[in-house]
Backbone of each chain as ProteinMPNN parsed JSONL, in Angstrom:
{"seq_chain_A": "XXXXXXXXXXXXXXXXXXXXXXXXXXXXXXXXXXXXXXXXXXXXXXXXXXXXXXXXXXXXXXXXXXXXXXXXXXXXXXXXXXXXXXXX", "coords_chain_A": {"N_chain_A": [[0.843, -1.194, 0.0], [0.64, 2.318, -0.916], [1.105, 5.007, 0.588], [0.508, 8.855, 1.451], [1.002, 10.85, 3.914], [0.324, 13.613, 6.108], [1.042, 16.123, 8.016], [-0.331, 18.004, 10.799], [0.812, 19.887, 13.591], [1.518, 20.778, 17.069], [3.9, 23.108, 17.754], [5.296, 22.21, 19.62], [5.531, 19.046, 19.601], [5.958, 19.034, 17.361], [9.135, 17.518, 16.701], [9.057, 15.285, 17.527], [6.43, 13.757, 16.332], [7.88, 14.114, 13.818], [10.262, 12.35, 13.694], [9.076, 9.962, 14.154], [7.16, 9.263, 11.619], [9.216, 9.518, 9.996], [10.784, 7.062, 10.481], [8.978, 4.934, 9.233], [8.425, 6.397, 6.803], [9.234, 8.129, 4.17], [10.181, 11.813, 4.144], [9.204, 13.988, 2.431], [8.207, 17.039, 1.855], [8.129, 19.571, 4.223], [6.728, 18.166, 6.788], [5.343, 16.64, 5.167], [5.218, 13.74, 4.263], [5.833, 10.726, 2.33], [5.437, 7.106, 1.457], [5.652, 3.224, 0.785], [3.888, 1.069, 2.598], [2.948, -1.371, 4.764], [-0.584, -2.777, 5.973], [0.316, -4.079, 8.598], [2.08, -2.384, 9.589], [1.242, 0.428, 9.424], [-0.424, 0.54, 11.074], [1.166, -0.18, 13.287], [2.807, 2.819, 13.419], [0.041, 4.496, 13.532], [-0.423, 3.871, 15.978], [1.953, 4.826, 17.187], [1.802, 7.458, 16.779], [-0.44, 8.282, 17.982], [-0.039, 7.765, 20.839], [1.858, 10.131, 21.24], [0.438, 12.163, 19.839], [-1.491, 14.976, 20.846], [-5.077, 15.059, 20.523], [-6.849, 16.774, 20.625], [-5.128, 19.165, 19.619], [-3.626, 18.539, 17.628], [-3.504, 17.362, 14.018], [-3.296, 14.83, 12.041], [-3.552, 13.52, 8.649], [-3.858, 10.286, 6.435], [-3.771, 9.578, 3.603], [-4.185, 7.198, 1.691], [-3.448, 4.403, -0.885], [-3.963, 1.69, -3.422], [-1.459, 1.084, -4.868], [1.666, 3.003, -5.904], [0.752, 4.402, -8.415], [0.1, 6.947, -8.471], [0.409, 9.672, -11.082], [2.19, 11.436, -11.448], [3.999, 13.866, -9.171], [4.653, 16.974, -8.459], [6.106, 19.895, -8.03], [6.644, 23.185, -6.715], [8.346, 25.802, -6.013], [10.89, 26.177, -3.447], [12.529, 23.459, -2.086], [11.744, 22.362, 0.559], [14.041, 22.129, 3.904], [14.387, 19.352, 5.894], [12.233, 19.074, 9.233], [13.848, 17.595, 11.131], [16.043, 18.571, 9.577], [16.146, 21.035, 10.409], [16.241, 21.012, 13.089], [18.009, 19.791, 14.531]], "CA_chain_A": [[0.0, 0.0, 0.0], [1.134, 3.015, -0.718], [0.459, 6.193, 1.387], [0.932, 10.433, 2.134], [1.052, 11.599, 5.534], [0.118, 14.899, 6.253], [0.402, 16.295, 9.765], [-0.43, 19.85, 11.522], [1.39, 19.055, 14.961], [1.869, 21.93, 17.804], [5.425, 22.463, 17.507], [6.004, 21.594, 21.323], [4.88, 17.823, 19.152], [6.139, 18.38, 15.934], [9.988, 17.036, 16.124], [8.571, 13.445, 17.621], [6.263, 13.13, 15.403], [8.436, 13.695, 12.263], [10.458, 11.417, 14.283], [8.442, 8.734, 14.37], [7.271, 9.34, 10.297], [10.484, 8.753, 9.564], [10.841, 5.579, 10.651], [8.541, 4.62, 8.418], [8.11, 6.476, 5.296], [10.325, 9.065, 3.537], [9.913, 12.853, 3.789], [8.973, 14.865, 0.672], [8.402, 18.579, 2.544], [7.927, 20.094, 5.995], [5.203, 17.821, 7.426], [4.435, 15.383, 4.258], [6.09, 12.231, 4.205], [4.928, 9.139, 1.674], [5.898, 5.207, 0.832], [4.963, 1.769, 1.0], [3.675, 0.788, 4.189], [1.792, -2.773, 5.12], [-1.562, -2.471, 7.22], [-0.066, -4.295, 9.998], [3.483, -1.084, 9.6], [1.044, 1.326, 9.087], [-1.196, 0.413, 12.57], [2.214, 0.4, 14.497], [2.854, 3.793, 13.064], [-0.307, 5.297, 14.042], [-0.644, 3.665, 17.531], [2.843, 5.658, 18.013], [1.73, 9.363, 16.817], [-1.334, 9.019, 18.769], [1.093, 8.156, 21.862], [2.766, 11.488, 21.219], [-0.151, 13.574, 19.655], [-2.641, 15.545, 21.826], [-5.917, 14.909, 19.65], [-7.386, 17.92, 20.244], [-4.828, 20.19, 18.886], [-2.794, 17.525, 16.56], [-3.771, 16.496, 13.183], [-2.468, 13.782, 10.89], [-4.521, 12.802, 7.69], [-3.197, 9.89, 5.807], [-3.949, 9.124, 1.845], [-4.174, 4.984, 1.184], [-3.649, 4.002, -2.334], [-3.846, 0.728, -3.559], [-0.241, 0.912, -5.907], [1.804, 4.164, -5.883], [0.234, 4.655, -9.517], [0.051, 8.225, -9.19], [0.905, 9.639, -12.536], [3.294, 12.861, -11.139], [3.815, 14.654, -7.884], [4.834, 18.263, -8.769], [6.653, 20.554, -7.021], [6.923, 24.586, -6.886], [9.244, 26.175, -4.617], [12.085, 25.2, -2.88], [12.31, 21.953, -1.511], [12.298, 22.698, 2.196], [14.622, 21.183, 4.49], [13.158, 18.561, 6.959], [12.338, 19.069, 10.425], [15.218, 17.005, 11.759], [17.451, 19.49, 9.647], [16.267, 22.514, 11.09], [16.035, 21.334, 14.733], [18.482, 18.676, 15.542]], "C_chain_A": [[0.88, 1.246, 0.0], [0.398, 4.454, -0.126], [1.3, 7.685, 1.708], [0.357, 10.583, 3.062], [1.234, 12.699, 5.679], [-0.242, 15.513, 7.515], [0.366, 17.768, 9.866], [-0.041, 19.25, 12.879], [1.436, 20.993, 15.295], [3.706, 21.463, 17.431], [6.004, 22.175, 18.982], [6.207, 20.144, 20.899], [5.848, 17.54, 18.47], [7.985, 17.15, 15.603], [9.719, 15.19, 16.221], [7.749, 13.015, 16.958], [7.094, 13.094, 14.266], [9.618, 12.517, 12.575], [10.117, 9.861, 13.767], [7.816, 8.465, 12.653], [8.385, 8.809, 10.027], [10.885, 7.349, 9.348], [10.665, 4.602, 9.854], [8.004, 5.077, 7.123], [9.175, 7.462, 5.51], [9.313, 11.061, 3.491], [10.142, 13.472, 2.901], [8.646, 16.499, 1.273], [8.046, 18.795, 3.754], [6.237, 19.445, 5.82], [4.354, 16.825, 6.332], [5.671, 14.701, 4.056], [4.994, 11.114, 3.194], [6.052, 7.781, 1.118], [5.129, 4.17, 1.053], [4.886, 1.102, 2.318], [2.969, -0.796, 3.995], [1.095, -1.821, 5.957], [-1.093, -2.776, 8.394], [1.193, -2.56, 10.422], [2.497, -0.141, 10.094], [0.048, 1.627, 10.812], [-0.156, 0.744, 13.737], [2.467, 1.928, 14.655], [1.934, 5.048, 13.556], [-0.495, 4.83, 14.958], [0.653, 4.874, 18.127], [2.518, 7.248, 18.024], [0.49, 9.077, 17.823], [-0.646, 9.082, 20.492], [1.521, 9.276, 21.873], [1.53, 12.713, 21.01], [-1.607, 13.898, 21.168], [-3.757, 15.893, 20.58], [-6.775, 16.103, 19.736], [-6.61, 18.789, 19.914], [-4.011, 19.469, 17.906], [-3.656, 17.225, 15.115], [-3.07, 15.743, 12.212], [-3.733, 12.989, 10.11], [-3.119, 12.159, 6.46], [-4.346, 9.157, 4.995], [-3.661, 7.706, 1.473], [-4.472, 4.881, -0.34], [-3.216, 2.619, -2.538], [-2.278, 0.291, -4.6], [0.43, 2.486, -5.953], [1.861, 4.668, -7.846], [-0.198, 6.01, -9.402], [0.894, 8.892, -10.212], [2.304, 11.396, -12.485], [3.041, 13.367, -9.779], [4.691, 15.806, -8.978], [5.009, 19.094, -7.969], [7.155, 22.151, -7.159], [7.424, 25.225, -6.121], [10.134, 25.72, -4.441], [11.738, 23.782, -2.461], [13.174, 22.455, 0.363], [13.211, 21.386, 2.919], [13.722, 20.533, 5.965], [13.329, 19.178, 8.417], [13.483, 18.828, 11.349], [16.592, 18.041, 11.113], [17.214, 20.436, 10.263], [16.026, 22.513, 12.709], [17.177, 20.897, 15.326], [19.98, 18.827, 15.119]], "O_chain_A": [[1.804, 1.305, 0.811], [-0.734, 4.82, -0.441], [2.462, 7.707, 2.115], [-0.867, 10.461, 3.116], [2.373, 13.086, 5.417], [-1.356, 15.522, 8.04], [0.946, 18.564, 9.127], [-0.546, 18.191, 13.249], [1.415, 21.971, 14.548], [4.369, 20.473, 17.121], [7.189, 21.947, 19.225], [7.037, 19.6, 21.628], [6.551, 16.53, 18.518], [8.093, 16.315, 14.705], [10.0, 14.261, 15.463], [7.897, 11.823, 16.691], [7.093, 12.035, 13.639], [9.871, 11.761, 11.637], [10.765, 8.983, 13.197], [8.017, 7.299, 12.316], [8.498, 7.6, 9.822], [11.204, 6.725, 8.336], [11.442, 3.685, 9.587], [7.276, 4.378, 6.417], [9.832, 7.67, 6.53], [8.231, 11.356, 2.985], [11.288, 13.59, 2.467], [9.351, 17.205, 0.552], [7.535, 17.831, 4.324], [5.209, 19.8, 5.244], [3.217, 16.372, 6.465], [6.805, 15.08, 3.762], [3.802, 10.846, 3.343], [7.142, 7.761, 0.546], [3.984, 4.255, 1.498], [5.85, 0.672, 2.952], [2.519, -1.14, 2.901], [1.466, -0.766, 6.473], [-1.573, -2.21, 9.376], [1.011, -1.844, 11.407], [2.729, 0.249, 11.238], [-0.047, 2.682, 11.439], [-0.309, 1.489, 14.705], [2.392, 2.417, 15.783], [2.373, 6.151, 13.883], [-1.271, 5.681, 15.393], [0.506, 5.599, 19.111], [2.818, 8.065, 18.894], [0.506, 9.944, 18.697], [-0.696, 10.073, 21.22], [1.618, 9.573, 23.064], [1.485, 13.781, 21.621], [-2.247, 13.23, 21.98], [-3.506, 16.779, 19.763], [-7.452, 16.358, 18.74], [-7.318, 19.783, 19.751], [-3.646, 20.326, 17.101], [-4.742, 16.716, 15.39], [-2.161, 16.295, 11.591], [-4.561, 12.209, 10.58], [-2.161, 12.713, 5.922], [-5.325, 8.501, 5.351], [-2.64, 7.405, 0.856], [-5.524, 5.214, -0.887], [-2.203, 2.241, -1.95], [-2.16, -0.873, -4.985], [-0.461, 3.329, -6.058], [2.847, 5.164, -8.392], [-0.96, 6.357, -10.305], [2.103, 8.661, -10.192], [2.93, 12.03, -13.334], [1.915, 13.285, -9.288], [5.226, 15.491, -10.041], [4.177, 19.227, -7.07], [8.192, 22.284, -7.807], [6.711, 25.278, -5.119], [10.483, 24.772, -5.145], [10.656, 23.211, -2.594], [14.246, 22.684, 0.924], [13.161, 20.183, 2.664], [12.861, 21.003, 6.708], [14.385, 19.707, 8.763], [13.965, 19.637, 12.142], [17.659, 18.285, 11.675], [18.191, 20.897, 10.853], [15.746, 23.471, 13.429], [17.529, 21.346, 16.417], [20.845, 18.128, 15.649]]}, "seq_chain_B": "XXXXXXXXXXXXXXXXXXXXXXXXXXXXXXXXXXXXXXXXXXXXXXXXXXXXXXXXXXXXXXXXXXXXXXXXXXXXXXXXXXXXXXXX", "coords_chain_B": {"N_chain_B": [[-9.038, 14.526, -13.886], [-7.814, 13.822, -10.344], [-6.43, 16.033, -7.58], [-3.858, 16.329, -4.867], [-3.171, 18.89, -3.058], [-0.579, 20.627, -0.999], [0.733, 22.547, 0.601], [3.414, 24.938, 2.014], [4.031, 27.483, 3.421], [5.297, 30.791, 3.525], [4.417, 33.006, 6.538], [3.298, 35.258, 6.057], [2.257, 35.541, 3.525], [0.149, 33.122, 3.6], [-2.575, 33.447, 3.692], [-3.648, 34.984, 1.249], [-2.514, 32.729, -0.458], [-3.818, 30.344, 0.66], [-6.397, 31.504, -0.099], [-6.478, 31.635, -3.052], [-6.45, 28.693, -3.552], [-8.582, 27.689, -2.742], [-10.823, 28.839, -4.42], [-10.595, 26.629, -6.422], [-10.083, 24.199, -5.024], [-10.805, 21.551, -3.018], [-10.648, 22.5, 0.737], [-9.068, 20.279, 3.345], [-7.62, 20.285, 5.537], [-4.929, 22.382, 7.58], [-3.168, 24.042, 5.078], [-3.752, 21.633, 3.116], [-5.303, 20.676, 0.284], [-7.865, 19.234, -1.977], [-8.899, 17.803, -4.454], [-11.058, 17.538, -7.705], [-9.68, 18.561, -10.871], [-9.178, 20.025, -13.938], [-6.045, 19.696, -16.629], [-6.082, 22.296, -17.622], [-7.562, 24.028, -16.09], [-5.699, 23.506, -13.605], [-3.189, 24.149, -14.672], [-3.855, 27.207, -14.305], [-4.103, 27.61, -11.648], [-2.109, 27.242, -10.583], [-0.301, 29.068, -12.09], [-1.626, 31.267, -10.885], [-0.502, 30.889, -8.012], [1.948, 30.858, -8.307], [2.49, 33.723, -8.864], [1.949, 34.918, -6.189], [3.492, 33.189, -4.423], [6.996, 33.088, -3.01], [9.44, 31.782, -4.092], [11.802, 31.243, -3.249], [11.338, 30.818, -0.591], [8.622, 29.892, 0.216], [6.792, 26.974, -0.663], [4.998, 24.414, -2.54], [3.294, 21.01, -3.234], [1.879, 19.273, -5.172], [0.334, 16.354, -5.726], [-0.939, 13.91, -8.269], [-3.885, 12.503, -9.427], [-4.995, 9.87, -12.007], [-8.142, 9.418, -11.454], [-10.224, 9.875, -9.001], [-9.621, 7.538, -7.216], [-8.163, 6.559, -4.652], [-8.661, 4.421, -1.804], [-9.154, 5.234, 0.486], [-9.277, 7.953, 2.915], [-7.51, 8.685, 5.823], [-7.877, 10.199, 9.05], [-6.367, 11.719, 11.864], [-6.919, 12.937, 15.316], [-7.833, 16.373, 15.824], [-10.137, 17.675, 13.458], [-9.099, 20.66, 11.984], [-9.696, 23.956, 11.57], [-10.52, 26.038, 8.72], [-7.4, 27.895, 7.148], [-8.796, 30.8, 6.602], [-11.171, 30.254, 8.379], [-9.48, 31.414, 10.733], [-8.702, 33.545, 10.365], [-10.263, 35.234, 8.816]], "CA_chain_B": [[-7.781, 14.332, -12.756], [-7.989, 14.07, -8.99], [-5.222, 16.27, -6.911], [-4.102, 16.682, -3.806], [-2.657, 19.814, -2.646], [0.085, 20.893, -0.033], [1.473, 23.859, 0.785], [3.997, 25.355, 3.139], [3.877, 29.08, 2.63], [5.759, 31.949, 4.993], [2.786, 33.524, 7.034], [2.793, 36.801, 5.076], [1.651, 35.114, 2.263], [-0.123, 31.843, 3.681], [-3.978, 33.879, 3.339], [-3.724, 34.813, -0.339], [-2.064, 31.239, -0.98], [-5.256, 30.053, 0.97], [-7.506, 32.092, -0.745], [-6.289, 30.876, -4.185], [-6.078, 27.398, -3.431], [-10.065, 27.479, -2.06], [-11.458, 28.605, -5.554], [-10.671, 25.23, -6.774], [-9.834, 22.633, -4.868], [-11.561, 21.333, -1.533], [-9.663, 22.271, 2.021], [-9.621, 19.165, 3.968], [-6.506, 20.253, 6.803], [-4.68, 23.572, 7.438], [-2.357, 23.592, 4.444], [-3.646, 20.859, 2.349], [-6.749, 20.788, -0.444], [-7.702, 18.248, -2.679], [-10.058, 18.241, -5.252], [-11.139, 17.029, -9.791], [-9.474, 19.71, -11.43], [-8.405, 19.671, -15.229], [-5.019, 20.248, -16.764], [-6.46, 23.763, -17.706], [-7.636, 24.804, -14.792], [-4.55, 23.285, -12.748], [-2.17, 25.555, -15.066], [-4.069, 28.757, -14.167], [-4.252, 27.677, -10.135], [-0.203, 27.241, -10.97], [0.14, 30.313, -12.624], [-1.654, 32.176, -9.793], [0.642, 30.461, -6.882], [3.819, 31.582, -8.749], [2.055, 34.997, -8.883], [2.336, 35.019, -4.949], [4.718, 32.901, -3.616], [8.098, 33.393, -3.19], [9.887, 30.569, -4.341], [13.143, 31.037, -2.039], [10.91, 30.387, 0.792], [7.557, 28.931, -0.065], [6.786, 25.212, -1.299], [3.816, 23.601, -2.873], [3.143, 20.506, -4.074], [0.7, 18.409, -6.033], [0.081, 14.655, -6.299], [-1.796, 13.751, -9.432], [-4.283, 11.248, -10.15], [-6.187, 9.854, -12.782], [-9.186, 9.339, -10.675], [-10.461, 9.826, -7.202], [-9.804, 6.212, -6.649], [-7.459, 6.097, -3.287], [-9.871, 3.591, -1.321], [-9.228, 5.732, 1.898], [-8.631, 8.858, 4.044], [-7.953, 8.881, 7.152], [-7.797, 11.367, 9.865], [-6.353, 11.165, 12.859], [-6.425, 14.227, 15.898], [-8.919, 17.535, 15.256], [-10.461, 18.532, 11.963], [-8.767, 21.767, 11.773], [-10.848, 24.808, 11.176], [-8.964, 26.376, 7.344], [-6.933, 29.528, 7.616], [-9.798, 31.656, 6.263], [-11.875, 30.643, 9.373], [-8.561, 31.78, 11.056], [-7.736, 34.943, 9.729], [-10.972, 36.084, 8.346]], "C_chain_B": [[-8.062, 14.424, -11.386], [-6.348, 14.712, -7.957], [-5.567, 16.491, -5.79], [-3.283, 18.028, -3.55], [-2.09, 20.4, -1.317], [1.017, 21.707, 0.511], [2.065, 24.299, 2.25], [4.715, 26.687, 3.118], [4.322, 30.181, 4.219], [4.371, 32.664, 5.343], [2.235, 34.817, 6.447], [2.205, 36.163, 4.031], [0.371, 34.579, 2.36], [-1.783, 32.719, 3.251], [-4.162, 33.866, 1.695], [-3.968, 33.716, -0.862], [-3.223, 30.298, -0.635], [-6.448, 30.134, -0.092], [-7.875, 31.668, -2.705], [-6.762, 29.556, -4.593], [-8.077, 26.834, -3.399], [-11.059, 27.837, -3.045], [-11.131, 27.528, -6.462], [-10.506, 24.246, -6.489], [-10.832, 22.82, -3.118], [-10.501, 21.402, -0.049], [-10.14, 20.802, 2.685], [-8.115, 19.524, 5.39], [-6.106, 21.517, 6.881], [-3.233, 23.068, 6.694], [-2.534, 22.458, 3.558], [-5.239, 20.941, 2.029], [-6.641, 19.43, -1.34], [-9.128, 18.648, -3.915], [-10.063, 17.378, -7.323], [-10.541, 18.184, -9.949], [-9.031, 19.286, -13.292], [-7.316, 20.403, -15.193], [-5.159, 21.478, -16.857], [-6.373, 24.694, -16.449], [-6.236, 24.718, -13.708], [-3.497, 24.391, -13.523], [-2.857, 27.102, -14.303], [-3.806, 28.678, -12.662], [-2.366, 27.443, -10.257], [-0.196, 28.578, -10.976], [-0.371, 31.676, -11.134], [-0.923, 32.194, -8.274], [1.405, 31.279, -7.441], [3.724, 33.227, -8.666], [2.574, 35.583, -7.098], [3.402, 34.428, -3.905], [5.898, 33.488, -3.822], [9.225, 32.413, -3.044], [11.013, 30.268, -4.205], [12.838, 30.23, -0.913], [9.624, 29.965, 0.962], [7.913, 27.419, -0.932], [5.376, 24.876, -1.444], [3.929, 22.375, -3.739], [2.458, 19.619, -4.209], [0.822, 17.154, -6.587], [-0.954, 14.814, -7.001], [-2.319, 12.591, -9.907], [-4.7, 11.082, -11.141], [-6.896, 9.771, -12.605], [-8.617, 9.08, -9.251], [-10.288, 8.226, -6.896], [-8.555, 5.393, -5.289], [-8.423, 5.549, -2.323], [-10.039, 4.54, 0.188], [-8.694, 6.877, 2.274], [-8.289, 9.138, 5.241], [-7.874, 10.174, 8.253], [-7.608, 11.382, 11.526], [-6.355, 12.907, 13.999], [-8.121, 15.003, 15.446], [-8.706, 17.63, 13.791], [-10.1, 20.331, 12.311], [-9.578, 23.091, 11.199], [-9.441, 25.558, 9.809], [-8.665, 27.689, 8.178], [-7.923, 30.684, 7.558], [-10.391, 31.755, 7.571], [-11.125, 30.901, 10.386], [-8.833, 33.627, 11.151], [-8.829, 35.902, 9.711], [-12.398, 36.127, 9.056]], "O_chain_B": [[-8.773, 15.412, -11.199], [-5.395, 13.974, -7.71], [-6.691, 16.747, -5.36], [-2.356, 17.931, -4.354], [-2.925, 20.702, -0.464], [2.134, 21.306, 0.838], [1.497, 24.13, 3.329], [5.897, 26.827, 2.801], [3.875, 30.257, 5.363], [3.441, 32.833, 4.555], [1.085, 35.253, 6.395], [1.193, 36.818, 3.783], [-0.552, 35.028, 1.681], [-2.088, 32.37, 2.11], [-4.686, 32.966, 1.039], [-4.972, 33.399, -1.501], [-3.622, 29.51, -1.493], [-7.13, 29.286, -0.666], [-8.918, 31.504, -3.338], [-7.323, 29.287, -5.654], [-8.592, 25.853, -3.936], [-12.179, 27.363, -2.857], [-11.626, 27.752, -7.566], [-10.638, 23.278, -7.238], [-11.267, 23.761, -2.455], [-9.708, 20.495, 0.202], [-11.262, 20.307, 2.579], [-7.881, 18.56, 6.118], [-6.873, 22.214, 6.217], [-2.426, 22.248, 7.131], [-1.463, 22.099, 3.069], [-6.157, 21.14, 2.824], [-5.641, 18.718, -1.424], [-9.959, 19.552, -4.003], [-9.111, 16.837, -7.886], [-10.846, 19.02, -9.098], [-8.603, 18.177, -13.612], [-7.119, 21.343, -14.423], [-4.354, 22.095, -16.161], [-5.626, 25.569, -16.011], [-5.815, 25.71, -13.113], [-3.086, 25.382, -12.92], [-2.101, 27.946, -13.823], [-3.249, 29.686, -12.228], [-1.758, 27.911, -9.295], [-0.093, 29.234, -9.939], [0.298, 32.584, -10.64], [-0.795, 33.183, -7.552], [1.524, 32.438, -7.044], [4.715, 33.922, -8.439], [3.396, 36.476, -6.891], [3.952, 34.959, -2.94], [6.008, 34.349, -4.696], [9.852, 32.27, -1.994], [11.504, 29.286, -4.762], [13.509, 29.358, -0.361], [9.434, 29.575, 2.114], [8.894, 27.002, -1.549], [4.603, 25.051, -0.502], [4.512, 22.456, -4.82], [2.314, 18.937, -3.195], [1.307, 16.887, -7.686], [-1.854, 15.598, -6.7], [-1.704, 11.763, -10.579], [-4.995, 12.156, -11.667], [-7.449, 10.007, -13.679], [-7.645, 8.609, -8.661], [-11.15, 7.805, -6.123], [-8.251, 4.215, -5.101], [-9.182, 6.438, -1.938], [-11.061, 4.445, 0.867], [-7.498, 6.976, 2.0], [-8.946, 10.037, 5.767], [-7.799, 11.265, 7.688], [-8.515, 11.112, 12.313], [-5.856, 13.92, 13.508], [-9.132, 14.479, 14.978], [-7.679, 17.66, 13.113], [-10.923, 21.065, 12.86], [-10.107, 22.893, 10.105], [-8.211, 25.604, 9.849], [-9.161, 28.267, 9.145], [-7.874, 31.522, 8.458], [-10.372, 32.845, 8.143], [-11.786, 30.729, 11.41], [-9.082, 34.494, 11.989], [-8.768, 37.013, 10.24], [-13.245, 36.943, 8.692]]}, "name": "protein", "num_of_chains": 2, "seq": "XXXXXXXXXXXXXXXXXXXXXXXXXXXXXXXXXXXXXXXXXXXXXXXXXXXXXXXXXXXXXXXXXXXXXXXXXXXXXXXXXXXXXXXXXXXXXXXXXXXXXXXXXXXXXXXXXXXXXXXXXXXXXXXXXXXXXXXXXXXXXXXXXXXXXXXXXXXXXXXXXXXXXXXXXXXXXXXX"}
């Protein structure tokens, strides 16, 4: 399965979750990460952000596709540097 | 075509870049829309980004389907109210 991860985190949050993204998929700009996950990867994954996030001010919406058969991602701007570069 | 849209825009801007983004595609997070659009229309919602960003220090970018057919969204945390009901 392939999947984008898209979070709004407080930033008191945000370096553990991109953290924990990491782990398992690849970051593409500040706060979207996507790859090939399994269902059971992808359950470990969010059991850990909700460990970390505070659900009333956290969000993370993730995109499930059955093949990463999208036909272009496209990109305007810089290509920001990740979280982990600009904190750690 | 079905896109998704994801932007990470310095805060002087981020309203405009909002405001753009919200005559064609659907908000679904703060910072990310989705929406059918055609190649047409996607050039002009292009052409009006590049109009405002500033592409030292902004970033957008656009996954592209051929159909709405990702079997799932999920959502984890608060539904985020958009910048508009922010700002404006």
């Amino acid at each position: 399965m392939f999947v984008i991860l898209v979070y709004d985190i407080n930033e008191k949050r945000v370096q553990k979750i991109h953290k924990i993204c990491k782990k398992y998929l690849t970051p593409v700009q500040n706060s979207v990460f996507e790859g090939n996950i399994t269902q059971a990867t992808l359950r470990i994954l969010k059991d850990e952000l909700k460990e970390i996030m505070d659900e009333n001010e956290d969000s993370v919406l993730i995109y499930k596709f059955r093949t990463k058969k999208y036909y272009d991602r496209e990109s305007i701007g810089i290509k920001k540097p990740s979280h982990e570069d600009l904190f750690l």
